[in-house]
C-alpha positions in Angstrom: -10.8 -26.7 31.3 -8.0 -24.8 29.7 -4.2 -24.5 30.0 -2.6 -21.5 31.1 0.4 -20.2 30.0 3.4 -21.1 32.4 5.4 -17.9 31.3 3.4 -15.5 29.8 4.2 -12.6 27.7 4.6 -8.8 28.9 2.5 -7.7 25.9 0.5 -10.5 25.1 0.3 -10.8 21.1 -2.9 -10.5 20.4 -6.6 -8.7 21.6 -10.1 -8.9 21.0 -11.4 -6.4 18.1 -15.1 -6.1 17.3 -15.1 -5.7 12.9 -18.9 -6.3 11.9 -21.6 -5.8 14.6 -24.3 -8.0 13.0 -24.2 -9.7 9.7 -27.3 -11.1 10.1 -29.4 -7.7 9.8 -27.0 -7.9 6.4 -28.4 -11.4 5.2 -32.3 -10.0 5.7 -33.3 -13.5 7.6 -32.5 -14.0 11.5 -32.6 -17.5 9.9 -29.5 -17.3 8.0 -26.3 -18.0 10.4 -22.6 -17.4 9.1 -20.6 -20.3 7.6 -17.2 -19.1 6.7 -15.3 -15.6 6.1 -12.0 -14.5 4.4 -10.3 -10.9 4.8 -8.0 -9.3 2.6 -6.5 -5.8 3.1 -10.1 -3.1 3.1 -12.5 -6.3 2.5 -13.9 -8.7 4.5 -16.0 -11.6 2.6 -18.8 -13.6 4.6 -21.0 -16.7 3.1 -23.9 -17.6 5.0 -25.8 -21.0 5.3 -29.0 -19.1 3.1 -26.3 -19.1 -0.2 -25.2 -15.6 0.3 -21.8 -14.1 -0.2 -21.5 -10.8 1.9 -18.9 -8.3 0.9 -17.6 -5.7 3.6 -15.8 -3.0 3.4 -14.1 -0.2 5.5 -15.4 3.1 4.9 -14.5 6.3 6.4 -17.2 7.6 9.4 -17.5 11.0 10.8 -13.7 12.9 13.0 -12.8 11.1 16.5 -14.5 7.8 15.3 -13.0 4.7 14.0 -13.9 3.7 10.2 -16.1 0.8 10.3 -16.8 -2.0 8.2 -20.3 -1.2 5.6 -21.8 -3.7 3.7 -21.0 -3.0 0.0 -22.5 -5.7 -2.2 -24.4 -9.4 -2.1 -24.0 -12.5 -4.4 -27.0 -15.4 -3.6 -25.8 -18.6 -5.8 -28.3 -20.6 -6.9 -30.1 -23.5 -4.9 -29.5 -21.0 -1.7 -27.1 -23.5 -0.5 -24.7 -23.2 2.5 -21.3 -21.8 1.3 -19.1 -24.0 3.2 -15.1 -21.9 2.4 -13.9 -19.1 0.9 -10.3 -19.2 -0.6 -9.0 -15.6 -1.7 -6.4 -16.1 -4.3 -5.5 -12.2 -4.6 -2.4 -12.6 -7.4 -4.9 -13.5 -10.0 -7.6 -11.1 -8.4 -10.2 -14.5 -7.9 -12.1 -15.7 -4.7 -13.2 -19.4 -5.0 -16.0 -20.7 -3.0 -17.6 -24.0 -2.3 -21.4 -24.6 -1.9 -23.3 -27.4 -2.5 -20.5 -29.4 -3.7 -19.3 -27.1 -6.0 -16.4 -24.6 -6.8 -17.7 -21.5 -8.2 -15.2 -18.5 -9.2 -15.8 -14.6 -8.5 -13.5 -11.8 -8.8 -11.5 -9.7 -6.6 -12.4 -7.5 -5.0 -16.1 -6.7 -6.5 -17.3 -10.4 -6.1 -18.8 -10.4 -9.7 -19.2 -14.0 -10.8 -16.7 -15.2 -13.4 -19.2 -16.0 -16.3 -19.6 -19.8 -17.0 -18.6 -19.4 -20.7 -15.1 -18.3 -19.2 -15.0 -20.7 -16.2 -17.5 -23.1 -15.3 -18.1 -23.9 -12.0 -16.1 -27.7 -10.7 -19.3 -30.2 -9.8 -18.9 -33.0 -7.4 -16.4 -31.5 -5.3 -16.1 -32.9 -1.6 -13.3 -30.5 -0.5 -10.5 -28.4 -2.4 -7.2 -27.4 -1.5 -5.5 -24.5 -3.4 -1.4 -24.7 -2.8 -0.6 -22.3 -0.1 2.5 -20.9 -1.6 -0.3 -19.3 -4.4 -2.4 -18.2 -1.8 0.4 -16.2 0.2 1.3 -13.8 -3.3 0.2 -9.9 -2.6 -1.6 -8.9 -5.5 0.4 -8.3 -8.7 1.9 -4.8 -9.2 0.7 -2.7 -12.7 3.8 -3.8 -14.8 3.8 -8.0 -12.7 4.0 -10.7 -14.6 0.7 -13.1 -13.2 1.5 -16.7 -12.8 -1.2 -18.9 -11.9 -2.5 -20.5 -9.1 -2.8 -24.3 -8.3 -5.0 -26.5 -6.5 -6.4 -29.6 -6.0 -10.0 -31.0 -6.2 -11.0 -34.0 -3.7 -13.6 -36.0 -5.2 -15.4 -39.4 -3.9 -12.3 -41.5 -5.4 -9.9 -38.9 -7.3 -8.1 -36.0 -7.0 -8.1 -33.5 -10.1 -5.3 -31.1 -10.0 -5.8 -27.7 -11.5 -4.0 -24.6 -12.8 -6.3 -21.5 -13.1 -5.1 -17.5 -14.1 -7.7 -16.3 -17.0 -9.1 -19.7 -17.6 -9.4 -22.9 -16.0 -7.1 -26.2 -16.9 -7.0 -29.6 -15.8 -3.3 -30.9 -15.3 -4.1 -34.9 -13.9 -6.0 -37.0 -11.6 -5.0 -39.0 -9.4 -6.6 -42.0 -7.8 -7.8 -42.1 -4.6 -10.4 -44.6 -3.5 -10.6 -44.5 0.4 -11.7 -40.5 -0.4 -10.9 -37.3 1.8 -13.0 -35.1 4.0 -9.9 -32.7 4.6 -7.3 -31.4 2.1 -4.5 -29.0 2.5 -1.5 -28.5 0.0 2.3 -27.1 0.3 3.6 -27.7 -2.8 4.1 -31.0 -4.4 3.0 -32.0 -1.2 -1.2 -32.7 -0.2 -1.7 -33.5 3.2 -5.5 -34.9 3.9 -7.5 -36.9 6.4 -10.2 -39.5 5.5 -12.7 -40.9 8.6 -9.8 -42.1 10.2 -6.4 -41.5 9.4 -4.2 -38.8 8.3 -2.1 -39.0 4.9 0.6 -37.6 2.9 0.4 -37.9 -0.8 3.4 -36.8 -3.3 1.4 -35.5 -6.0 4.5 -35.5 -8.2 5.0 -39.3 -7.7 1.6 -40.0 -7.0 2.2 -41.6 -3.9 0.9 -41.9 -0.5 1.7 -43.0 3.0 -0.2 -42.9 6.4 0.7 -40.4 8.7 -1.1 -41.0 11.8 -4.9 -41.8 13.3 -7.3 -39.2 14.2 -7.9 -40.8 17.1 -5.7 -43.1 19.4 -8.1 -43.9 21.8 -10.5 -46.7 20.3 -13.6 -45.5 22.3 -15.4 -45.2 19.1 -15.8 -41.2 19.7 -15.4 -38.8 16.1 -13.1 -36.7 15.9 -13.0 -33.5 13.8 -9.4 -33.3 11.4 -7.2 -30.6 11.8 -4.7 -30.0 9.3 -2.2 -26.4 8.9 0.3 -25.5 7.0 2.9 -24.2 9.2 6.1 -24.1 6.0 7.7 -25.0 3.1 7.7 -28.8 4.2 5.8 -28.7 7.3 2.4 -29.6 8.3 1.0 -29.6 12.0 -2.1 -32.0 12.2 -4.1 -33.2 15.5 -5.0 -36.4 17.2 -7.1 -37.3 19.8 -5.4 -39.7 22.5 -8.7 -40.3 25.0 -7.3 -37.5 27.7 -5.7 -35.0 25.4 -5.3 -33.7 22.1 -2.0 -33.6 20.8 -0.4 -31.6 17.5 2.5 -33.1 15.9 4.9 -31.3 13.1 5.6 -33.6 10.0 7.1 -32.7 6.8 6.0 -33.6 3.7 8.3 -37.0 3.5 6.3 -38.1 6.6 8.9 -37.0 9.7 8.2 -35.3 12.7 9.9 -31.8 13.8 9.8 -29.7 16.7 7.9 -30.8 19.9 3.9 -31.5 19.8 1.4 -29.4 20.9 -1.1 -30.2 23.8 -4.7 -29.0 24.6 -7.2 -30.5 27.7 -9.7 -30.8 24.9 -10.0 -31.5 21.0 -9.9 -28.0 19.3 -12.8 -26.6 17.3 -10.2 -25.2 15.0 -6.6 -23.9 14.6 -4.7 -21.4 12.5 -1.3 -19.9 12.2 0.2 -16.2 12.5 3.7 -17.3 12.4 5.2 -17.6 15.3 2.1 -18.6 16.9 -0.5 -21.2 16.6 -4.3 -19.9 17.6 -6.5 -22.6 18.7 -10.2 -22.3 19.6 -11.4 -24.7 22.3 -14.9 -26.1 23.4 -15.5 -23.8 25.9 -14.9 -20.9 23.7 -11.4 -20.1 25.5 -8.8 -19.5 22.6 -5.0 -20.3 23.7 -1.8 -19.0 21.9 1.2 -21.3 21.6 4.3 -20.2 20.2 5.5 -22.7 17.5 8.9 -22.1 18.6 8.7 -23.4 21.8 5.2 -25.2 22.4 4.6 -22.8 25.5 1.1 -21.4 26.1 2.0 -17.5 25.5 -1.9 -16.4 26.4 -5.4 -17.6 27.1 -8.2 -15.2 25.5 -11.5 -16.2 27.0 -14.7 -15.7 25.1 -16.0 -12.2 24.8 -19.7 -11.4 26.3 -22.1 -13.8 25.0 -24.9 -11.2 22.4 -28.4 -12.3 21.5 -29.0 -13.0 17.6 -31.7 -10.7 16.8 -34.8 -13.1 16.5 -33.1 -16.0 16.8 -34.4 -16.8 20.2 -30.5 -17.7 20.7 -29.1 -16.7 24.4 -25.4 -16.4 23.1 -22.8 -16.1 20.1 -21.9 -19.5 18.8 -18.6 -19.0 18.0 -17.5 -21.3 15.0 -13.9 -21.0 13.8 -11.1 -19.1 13.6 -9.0 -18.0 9.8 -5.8 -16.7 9.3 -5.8 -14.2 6.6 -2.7 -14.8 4.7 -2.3 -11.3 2.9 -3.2 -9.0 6.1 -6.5 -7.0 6.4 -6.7 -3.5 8.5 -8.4 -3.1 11.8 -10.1 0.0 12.6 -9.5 1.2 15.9 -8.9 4.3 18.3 -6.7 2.6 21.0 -4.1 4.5 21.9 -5.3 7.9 20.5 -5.2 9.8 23.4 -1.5 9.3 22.9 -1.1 10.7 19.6 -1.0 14.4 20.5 0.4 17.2 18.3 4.3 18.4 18.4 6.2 21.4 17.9 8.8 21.4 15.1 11.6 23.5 15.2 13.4 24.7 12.2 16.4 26.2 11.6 18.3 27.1 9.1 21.4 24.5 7.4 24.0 25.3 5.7 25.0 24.7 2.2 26.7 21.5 1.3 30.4 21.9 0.9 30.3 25.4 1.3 31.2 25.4 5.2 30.0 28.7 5.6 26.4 30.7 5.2 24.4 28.9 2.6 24.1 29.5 -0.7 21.4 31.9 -1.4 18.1 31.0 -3.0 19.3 27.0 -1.4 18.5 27.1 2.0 17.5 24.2 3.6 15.3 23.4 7.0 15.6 20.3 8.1 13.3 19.3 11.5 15.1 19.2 14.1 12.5 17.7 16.8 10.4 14.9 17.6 7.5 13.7 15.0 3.8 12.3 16.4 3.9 9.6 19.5 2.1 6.8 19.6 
């Protein structure tokens, strides 16, 4: 069951684009299945459940075909554990990754491994949140002054908080003995979610207060925690009331804006491309609401189901869906047929101030007619 939208758009936002065909003829094991992916500009970075970070990127193919995206380069990290997230920090040219309860560091956009005499990889992690303000800097220009970036490192009963640029500090740690499966941070503000219940902590004040349960209906059932950063002061998180799933907006001091969000189902995941929030649903339909108004804007269903090579699998199993905060390109030949070549007339202007025949040897010829039509 799925909504659909009540007004929908003329030109919906948003369409289905095919980037990489098969990763797992990339990974050299129909065993190996993907576990999380990041984009940013030409690049697209994949981790697999084997312990193997993928890097894609788009090369040029022959005239009257799109570019496509080539496998460039492979990292395995040691213990060929899962790699569970991928968090491109582009301003400081550094991808952090966590596998096997670690934090490991790699550069940008090579994926060479940061060498453990500079930066040693965080042990014990449970989940990591790097502030979201960092994450959302373009890379630095030539002559840019680099700040670092910050984050925070969840750990059984602490938090660490960390600043990293060139090397890797430790600003404090903060208690926290109920733990944290879930972590996302705005800010002073760190928004997470334990087994049951959503929280806000003020990591300035080293406080915390309870935001709301991650489930309302007491039937036992578990229920995956969903946390985005929608702003500056502004979180949208998820609970599940027994007939619905609902997504309420709460700043960082803990009060809720806008109107909620409602789905049939409990998503599988959610993202944000301002001013719309993406959601992925059980049945592999993907509805579009716009943050403005709450409305349902489009329903996507699921694209053809494809076989994994090997696998003996029937279909895709689709997983999640990311936002890439810094943009990536998509190749594409839509709309080609409509790019068409155009004369250009020319003709000859007159000199400036002169009001008469121009000046000789400073002719100018501006264009005068239409450029190419998309």
């Amino acid at each position: 069951m799925t909504y659909a939208p009540t007004n929908p758009i003329d030109v919906p936002p948003y369409q289905l684009q095919p980037l990489i065909t098969s990763v797992l003829e990339s990974t050299g094991g129909a065993s190996a299945q993907v576990t999380s992916a990041q984009a940013l500009g030409s690049e697209i970075y994949v981790g697999c459940s084997n312990g193997e970070l993928l890097r894609f990127a788009l090369q040029a193919n022959v005239p009257d075909t799109p570019d496509s995206y080539t496998l460039l380069s492979r990292q395995t990290l040691i213990g060929d554990k899962s790699i569970d997230e991928i968090v491109l920090a582009p301003s400081i040219s550094r991808a952090l990754v966590l596998s096997n309860r670690q934090v490991h560091f790699f550069t940008l956009p090579a994926l060479d491994v940061v060498p453990a005499n500079v930066i040693r990889p965080i042990r014990n992690v449970v989940t990591f949140a790097v502030d979201e303000r960092h994450t959302r800097r373009p890379p630095p220009s030539v002559s840019q002054a680099v700040d670092p970036i910050e984050f925070c490192v969840i750990k059984q009963t602490s938090i660490a908080l960390y600043s990293l640029h060139e090397r890797l500090f430790i600003q404090k740690e903060i208690p926290l003995p109920q733990g944290s499966i879930l972590a996302r941070r705005m800010g002073r503000h760190l928004c997470i979610a334990d087994r049951e219940h959503y929280n806000m902590i003020d990591l300035e004040a080293a406080s915390l207060f309870p935001l709301l349960p991650l489930s309302q209906a007491g039937d036992g059932v578990s229920i995956k925690p969903s946390i985005t950063v929608v702003g500056d002061n502004e979180f949208l998180i998820l609970s599940w009331t027994g007939a619905s799933s609902i997504g309420v907006f709460i700043t960082g001091d803990g009060d809720p804006v806008r109107g909620t969000l409602e789905w049939p189902s409990h998503p599988e995941a959610v993202c944000l491309d301002y001013p719309y929030i993406t959601t992925l649903l059980p049945n592999n339909t993907i509805e579009i609401h716009s943050i403005e108004t709450q409305a349902i804007v489009q329903v996507i269903p699921a694209p053809p189901d494809s076989p994994g090579p090997g696998s003996g699998v029937t279909g895709t199993l689709r997983r999640t869906l990311l936002a890439s905060a810094n943009g990536f390109l998509v190749p594409s030949t839509q709309r080609s047929d409509k790019l068409r070549r155009t004369p250009v007339k020319l003709r000859r202007g007159e000199s400036a101030g002169s009001g008469g025949t121009p000046e000789k040897g400073r002719e100018r010829y501006p264009a005068v007619a239409e450029g190419p039509v998309i």
